[in-house]
N, C-alpha and C positions, 0 to 999 in steps of 0.2 A: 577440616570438615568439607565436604561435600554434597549438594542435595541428593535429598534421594532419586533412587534409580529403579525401582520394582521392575520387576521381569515384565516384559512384555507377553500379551496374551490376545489371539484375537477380541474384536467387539461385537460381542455378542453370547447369549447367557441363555439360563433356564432357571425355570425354577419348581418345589416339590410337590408334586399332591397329584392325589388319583382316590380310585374310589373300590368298593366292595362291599357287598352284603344284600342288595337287592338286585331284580333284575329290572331292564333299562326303562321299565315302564313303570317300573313304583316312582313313586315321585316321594320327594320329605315334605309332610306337612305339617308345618304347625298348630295345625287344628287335632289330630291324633297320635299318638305313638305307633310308629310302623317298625314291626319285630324284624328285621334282618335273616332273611333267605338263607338254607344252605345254599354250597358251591356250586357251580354250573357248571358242566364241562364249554368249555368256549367250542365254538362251530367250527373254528378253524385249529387243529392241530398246533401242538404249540412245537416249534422246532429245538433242536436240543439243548439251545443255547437258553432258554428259557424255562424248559421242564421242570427243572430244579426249581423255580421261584415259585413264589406263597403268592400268585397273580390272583386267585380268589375267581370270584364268579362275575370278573369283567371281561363282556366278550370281545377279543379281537375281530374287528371287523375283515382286516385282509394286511399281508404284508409287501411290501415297496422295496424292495434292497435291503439296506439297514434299518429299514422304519416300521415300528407298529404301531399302530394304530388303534384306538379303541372307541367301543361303541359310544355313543353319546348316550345321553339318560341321568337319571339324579341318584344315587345309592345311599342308603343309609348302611354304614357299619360299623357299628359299637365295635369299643376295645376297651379292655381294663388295662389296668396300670400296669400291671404286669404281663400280657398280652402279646404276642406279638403284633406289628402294625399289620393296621388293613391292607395293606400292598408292599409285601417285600423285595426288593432286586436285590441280589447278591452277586459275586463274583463274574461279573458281565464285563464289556470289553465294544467298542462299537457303534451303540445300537442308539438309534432316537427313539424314544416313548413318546408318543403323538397321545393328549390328552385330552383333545380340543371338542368342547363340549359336553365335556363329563363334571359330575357335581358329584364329590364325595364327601358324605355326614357321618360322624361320629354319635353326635345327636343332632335332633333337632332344636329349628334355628330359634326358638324359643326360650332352649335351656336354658339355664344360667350357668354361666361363664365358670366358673369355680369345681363344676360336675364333671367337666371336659375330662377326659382320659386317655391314654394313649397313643399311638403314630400313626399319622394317615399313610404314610409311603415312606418307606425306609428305600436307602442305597447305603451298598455297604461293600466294598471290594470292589468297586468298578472302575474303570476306566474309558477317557475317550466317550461318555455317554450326553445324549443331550435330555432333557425332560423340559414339557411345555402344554400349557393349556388348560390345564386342571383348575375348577375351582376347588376348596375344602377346605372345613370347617367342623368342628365340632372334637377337635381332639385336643389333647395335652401339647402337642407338639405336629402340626400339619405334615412339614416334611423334613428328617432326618438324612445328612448326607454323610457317612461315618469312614474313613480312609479311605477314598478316592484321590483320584486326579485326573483332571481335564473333564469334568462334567460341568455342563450348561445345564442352568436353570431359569425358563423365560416366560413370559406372559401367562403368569398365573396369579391366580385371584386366592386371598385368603378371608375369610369373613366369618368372626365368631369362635376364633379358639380359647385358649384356657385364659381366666383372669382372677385375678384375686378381688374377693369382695373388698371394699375400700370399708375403713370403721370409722376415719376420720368425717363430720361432717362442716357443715359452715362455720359454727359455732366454737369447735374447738378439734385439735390433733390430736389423733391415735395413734401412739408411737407402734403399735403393733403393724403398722401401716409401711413403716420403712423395709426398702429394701436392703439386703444384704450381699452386696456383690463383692467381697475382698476374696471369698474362696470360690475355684472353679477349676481346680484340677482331677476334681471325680464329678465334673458334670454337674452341679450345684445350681446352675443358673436355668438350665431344663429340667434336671428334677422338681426344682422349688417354682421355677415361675413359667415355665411353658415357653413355645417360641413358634411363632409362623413358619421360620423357617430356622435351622439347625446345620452347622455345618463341623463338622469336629473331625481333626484329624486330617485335614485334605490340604492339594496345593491343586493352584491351577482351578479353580473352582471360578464360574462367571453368573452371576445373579442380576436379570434383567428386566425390566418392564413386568416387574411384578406389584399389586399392591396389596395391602393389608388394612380391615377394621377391626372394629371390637374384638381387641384381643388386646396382652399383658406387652408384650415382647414382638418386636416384630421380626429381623433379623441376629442372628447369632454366630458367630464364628470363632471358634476355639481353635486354637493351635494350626491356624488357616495359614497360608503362605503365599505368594505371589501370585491372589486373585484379585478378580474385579467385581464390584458393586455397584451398576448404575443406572441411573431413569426407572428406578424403582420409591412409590412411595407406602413408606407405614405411617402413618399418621393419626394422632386423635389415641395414641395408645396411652395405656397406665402404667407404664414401666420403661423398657428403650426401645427406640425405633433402632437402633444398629447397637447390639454390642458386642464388642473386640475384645478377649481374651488370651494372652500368649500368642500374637497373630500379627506378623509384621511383613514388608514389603508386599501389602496389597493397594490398589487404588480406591476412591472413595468419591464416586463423583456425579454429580446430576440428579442425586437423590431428595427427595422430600420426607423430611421426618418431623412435619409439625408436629406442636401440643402432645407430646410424651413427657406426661408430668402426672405427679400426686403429691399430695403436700401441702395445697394452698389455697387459701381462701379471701380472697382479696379485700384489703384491708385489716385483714385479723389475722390472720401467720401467712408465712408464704419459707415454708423451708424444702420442698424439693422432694427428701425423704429418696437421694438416692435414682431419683429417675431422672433422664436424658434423653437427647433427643439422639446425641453418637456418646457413647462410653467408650474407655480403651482402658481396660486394666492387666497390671501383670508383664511386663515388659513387652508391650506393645510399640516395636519401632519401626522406621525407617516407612511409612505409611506415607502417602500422600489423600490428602481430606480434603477435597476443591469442588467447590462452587455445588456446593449440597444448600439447604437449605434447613436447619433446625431451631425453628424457633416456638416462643413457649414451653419453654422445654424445664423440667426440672432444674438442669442443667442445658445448655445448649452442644455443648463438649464436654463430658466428665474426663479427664485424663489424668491417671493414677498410677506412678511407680510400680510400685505393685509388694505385697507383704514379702518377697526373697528380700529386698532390699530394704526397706524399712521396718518389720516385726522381727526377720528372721537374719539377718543381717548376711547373708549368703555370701563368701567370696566372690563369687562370678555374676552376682548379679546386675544388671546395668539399669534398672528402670526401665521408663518408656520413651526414648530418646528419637531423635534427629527425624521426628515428623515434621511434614507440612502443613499445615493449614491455611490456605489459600482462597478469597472471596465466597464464602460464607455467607449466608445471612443467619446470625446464631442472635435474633435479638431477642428481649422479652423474657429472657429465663427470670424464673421464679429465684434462681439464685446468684448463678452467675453463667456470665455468654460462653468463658472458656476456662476453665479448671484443668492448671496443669500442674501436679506436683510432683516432688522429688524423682526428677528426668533431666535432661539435660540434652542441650543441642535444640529443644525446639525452634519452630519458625512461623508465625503468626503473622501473613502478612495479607494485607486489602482485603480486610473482614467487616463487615457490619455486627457489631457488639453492644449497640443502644440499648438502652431501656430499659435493661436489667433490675433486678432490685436489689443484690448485693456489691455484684461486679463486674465488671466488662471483662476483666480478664483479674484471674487467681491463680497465682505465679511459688504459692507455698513451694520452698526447698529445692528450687529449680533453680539452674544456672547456665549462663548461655544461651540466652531466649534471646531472637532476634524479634522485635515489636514495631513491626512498620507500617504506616500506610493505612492503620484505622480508622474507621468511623467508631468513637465510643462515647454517647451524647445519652445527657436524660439517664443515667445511671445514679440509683438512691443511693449505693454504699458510693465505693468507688472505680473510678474508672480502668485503674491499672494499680492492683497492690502485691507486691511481690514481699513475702517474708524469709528471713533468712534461706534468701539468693545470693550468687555471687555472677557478677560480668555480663551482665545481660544487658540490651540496647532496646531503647525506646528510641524510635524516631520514625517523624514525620507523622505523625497519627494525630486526628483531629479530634478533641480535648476539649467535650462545650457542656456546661448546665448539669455539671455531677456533683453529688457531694465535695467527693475530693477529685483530685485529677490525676495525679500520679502519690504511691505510697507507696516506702519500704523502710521495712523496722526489724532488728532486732529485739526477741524480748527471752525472760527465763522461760524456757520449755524443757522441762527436764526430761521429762518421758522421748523425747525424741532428740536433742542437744547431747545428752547423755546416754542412751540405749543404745540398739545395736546398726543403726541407721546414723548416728552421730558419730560413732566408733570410727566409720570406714568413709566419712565424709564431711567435707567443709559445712561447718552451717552457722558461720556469720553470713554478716548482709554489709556485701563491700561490691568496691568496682562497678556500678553501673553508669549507662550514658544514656542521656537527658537529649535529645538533639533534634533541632528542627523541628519541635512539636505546634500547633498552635491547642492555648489555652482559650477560652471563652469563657465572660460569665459564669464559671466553677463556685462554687463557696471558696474552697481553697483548694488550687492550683495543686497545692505541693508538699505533702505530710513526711516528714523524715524522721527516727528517731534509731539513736546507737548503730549508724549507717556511715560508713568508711568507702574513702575514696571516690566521690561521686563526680562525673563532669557534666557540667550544665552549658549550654552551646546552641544559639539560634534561634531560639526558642521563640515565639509570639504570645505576648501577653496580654492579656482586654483583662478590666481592670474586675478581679472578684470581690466579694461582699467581706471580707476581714482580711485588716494589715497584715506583712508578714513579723511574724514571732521570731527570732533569732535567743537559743540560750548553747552556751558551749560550743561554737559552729567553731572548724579551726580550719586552718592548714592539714593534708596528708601528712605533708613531707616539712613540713616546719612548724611546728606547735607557736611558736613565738613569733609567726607573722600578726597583724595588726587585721584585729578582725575584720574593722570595713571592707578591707584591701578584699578579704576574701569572702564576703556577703556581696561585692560586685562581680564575683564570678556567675552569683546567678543572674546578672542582668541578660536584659533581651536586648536585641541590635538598637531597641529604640532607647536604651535606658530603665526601662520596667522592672519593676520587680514581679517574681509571681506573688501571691494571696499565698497564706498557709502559714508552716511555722518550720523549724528544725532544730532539732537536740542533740546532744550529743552525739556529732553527727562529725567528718572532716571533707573538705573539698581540694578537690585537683582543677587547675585552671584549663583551658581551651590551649592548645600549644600547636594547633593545625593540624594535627594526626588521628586521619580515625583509627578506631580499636580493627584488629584482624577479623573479627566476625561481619565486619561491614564490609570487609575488602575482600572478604569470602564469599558473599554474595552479594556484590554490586551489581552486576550483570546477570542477573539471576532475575528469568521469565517464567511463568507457570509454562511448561509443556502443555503438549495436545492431550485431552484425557477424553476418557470415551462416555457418551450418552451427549443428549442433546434435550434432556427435560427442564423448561424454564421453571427457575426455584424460586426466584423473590415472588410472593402470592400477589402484589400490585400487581406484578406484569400478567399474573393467571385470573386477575379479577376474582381473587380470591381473600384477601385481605381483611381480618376481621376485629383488628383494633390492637391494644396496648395490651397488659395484662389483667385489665379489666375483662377482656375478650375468655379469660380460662372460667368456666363454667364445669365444674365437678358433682360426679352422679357419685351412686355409690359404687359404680364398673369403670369408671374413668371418667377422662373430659370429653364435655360434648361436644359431639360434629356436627357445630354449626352449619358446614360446606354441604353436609348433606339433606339439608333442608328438613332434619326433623325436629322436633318441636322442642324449646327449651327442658331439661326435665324438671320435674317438678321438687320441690325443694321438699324432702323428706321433715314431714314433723317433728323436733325434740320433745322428747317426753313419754310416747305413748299412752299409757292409761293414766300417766301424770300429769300430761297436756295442760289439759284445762285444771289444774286444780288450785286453790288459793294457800298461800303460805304465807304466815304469820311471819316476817322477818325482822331481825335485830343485827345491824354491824355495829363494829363498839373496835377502837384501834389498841393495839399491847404496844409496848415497850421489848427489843431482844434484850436488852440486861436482866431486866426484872420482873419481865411477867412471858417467857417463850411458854408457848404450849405443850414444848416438849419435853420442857426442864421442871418449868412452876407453872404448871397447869393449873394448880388453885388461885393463884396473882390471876394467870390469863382468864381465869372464868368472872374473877372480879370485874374484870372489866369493862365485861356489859353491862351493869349494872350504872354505866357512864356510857350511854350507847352515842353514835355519830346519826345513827339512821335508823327509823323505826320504820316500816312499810309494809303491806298488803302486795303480793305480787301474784304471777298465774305460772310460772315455771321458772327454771332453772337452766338456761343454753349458755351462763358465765357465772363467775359469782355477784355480781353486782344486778343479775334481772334486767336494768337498762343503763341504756347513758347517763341518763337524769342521775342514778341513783350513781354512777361510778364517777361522776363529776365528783359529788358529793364526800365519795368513801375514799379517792383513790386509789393509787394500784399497790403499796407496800403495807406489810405488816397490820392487816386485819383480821379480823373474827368476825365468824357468821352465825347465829343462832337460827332455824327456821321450821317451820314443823305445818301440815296439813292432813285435813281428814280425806283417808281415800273410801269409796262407797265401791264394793263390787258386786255387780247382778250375778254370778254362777262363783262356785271356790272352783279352784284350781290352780296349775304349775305355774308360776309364774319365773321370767328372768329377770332379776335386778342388774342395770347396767351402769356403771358411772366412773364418767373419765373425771381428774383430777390433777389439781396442780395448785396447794399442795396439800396438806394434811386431811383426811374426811373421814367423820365416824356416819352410819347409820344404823337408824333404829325404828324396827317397826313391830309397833305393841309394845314398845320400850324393851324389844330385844334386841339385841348389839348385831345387825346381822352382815356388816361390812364393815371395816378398818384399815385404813394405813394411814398413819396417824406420824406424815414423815416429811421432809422434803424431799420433794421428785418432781420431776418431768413431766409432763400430760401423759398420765397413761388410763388403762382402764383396765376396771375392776367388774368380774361377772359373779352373780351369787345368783345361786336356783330357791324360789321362796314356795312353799306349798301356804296357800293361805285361803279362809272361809271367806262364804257369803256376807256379805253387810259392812260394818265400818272400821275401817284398820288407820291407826294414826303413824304416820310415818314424818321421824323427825328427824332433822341432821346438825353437825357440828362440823366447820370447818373451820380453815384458818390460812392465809397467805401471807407469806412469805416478802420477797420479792422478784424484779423478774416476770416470767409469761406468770400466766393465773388461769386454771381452767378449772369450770365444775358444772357439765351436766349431768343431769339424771335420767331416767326412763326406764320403767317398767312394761315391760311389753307379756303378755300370755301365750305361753308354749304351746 
């Protein structure tokens, strides 16, 4: 193996957007809707290289050589979805687009996020071209870059393109909330979620000094090749700040992609739901990812094989192999700092991976990860867990105050052990190296289970909070060595043992030979990469805390950095708010009394209640602490019922997430059911209901596991 090598490409970029629809004196206001202009003929002839294009009614100021120029001015111009964009280039070759002080809208900047429609500036057959200066907002996708090559895209401003409404709130997740990134090879990730900026199809492509707000997706690059990304920030998104699809030997660097995250509500779930702050799905390789900055991030790096290789089991497919990742600040993710599975060859080294709440680094079905040189501290799950890997090196990475410190286990996974990802590849969990790490204050150092061949070596150990566990530890290579003999292979120089435990597990001793992946890159420096944007937020005096600091609207998380004001915490309930409910918890039995099996045991069971109580809504099943101290979190029933009073009849929607079983009834009509084990999801029913007083009453029941149950009535 060898690091990677990406084509070289000048430094320096563009990036997309332009405008059309009014002329340079309308201005977008958020105070009215302004109808969009027919065409203008532009004042300056348009030369032939250009006649052909959909330039709309933005005048060309004058031209320069290769360079056009356009008027300044603010343009609103709607596009529907099926539309063409507001500025098309086609078959060019050449020419710089000078866009500097032009403002192009789709809508106004009031819209909401989800209305968005359409391309602000399409390129589409070009070459050789640059674009820069534009700002624009208001559409499905701002700028579209479609089989090109050698086009720069630079100092351009996005603000306000497509977002999905979020359903999740404080109180509980909407699964309807997660993103869906495994498929993208008909454009799935611009159809469905929108992007700043779009790039499909192209090589040679350079994106720079541009940034991005309120919006879903910031950057995107499909089937991209030997370009550059950098001193661009998207940040504060609700979906990815960068994501890479079928897109490899490009660089990745100097970029800012904070708080691109949904999912998470601090202290009361923190799952992610698929957003990051860099994604790389789909045989995403030979990449180099340095010294960006993505933190708070769903993910901080999602990197994913990709379904050729693991659903569909493809001959030729290789995953997402032999990237780099290189000084990073990926801390703080809602789930984990680095997610890298079934690929092979990766390289993680002098990253910042703190704080996370799952893991510093998620190493699922990968092999050949070289792991060096980390900070991964303060990590709730664990700090480094790799599942059914093989040959991978952990060393020298600094190991303080995680749950666990390092983990790798074997367990039954049929769906993937057996399917067509197992079929065409190794997936035990053997051969890894332990080496030179220092451990700190961890719980436990060192979780191992049904893990072969491991070598332990140099290691520094500070003493963790539980002994170590030894059951079945052996010999690789001699079953009938004398287990102490080989329970001192994990010693540290000083003696040490690490904290943790190990099962069914074999060990190989130190023999003075590192493995060839070390000696493959021993001398192995980050290269020059291009951009020059400082990414740790300490140094920008930007820095806004732990993941306490993620603050979720219903359009994404807040930017705090922009100095606007916390958003206000949307109320659970609506016309349910305030209302008082009679409640009853009472616990069942699963043998003897399931809800689902003996419903009449389980209704018994109130009648032997744990909690009787008065409450004023419903944002969990327990109403408050006090009461869920009380009830616990498995295997309960809820009984609860209140009078609702309405001043006018009319359409009303019933909304109610759940987790798990709920009936409701109002007027003792049955008028919502799923009466099942599931997931937090939600449920919508349209209710037409009269003036005065309607009694609405519900039945649940939990399971165990998460627990969710709010309600709210709101008027269409």
């Amino acid at each position: 193996m060898t690091p990677a090598s990406p084509s070289g490409l000048s430094i320096w970029g563009a990036a997309l957007l332009v405008a059309a629809g009014c002329s340079s004196s309308e201005k977008v206001d958020d105070s009215q809707e302004i109808p969009a202009v027919g065409p203008v003929e532009p004042s300056v002839p348009l030369d032939d290289q250009l006649r052909e294009t959909s330039v709309g009614d933005i005048e060309i100021l004058g031209a320069d050589g290769e360079s056009r120029r356009f008027a300044p001015g603010t343009y609103l111009r709607p596009r529907g979805a099926n539309e063409s964009a507001a500025l098309h280039f086609a078959d060019l070759d050449g020419l710089v687009l000078d866009f500097t002080d032009v403002e192009l809208r789709g809508q106004v900047v009031s819209a909401d996020l989800d209305q968005a429609e359409g391309v602000g500036i399409t390129l589409r057959n070009c070459h050789n071209m640059e674009i820069k200066g534009a700002t624009i907002g208001g559409y499905k996708v701002c700028i579209a870059v479609e089989n090109c090559s050698n086009i720069k895209v630079s100092d351009m401003r996005c603000d306000g393109w497509y977002g999905q409404r979020l359903r999740s709130t404080r109180y509980s997740e909407d699964l309807t909330d997660w993103l869906r990134p495994h498929e993208n090879d008909n454009s799935e990730w611009r159809t469905n979620y929108g992007a700043a900026i779009s790039v499909e199809g192209s090589t040679g492509v350079e994106i720079s000094n541009c940034r991005g707000r309120r919006g879903q997706n910031g950057i995107i690059l499909t089937r991209v090749t030997g370009s550059k990304v950098y001193d661009n920030d998207f940040s504060f998104l609700s979906g990815w700040g960068l994501g890479m699809y079928r897109s490899s030997e490009n660089v990745i660097s100097h970029n800012v992609f904070d708080y691109c995250v949904r999912g998470f509500s601090h202290d009361v779930y923190w799952r992610g739901q698929d957003s990051a702050g860099i994604l790389m799905f789909e045989s995403c390789s030979d990449n180099v990812i340095a010294r960006n900055s993505a933190t708070h991030g769903g993910d901080g790096v999602f990197l994913y094989g990709g379904n050729d290789i693991v659903e569909r089991g493809r001959p030729n497919a290789t995953g997402s192999n032999n990237n780099i990742f290189a000084e990073n600040d990926l801390r703080f993710a809602v789930a984990n700092s680095l997610e890298a599975t079934f690929s092979r060859g990766n390289v993680v080294v002098d990253n910042n991976l703190s704080g996370s709440h799952q893991h510093g680094i998620w190493g699922g079905y990968s092999s050949e990860m070289l792991i060096r040189g980390n900070t991964i501290d303060q990590t709730i799950g664990g700090a480094i867990t790799i599942e059914h890997g093989q040959d991978c090196v952990v060393q020298e990475n600094h190991i303080a105050q995680n749950e666990m410190g390092v983990e790798f286990y074997w367990d039954a996974d049929p769906a993937l052990v057996d399917g067509p990802f197992g079929r065409s590849n190794d997936t035990s969990s053997r051969g890894h190296w332990i080496l030179q790490n220092t451990f700190e204050a961890n719980v436990l150092d060192v979780v191992v289970r049904q893990t072969q061949a491991l070598v332990f070596h140099g290691n520094s150990y500070q003493p963790g909070t539980r002994e170590p566990y030894f059951a079945n530890v052996s010999a690789d290579a001699d079953a009938t060595l004398d287990a102490m003999t080989v329970q001192r292979w994990l010693d540290a120089l000083n003696g040490a043992y690490p904290s943790g435990n190990l099962s069914d597990t074999t060990l190989n001793p130190w023999v003075g030979q590192e493995p060839e992946l070390l000696e493959t890159w021993a001398d192995w420096t980050l290269p020059e990469v291009p951009g020059s944007l400082e990414t740790r937020a300490e140094s920008r005096d930007e820095f806004g805390g732990g993941l306490e600091s993620i603050v979720m609207s219903e359009w994404g998380p807040w930017d705090f950095r922009s100095g606007e004001p916390r958003p206000k915490e949307r109320q659970a309930g609506g016309l349910l708010a305030q209302s008082s409910w009679n409640a009853t918890w009472f616990r069942w039995k699963p043998n003897e009394s399931d809800p689902r099996t003996s419903e009449r045991a389980w209704r018994s069971r109130a009648n032997s209640p744990i909690l009787r109580d008065e409450v004023s809504s419903f944002v969990n099943p327990w109403s408050s602490e006090d009461n869920r101290r009380a009830i616990g979190n498995d295997f309960f029933g809820l009984f609860a019922a209140t009078n609702l009073i309405l001043d006018e009849p009319g359409t009303f929607e019933l909304s109610v997430v759940s987790d798990d079983g709920i009936r409701v009834f109002v007027n003792e009509e049955l008028v919502l059911e799923d009466w099942t084990l599931h997931a937090p999801k939600r449920d919508e029913r349209t209710l037409k209901l009269d003036k005065g007083e309607h009694i609405v009453r519900i039945e649940y029941f939990q399971i165990q596991g998460a627990a969710a149950l709010v309600l709210e009535l709101r008027r269409q």
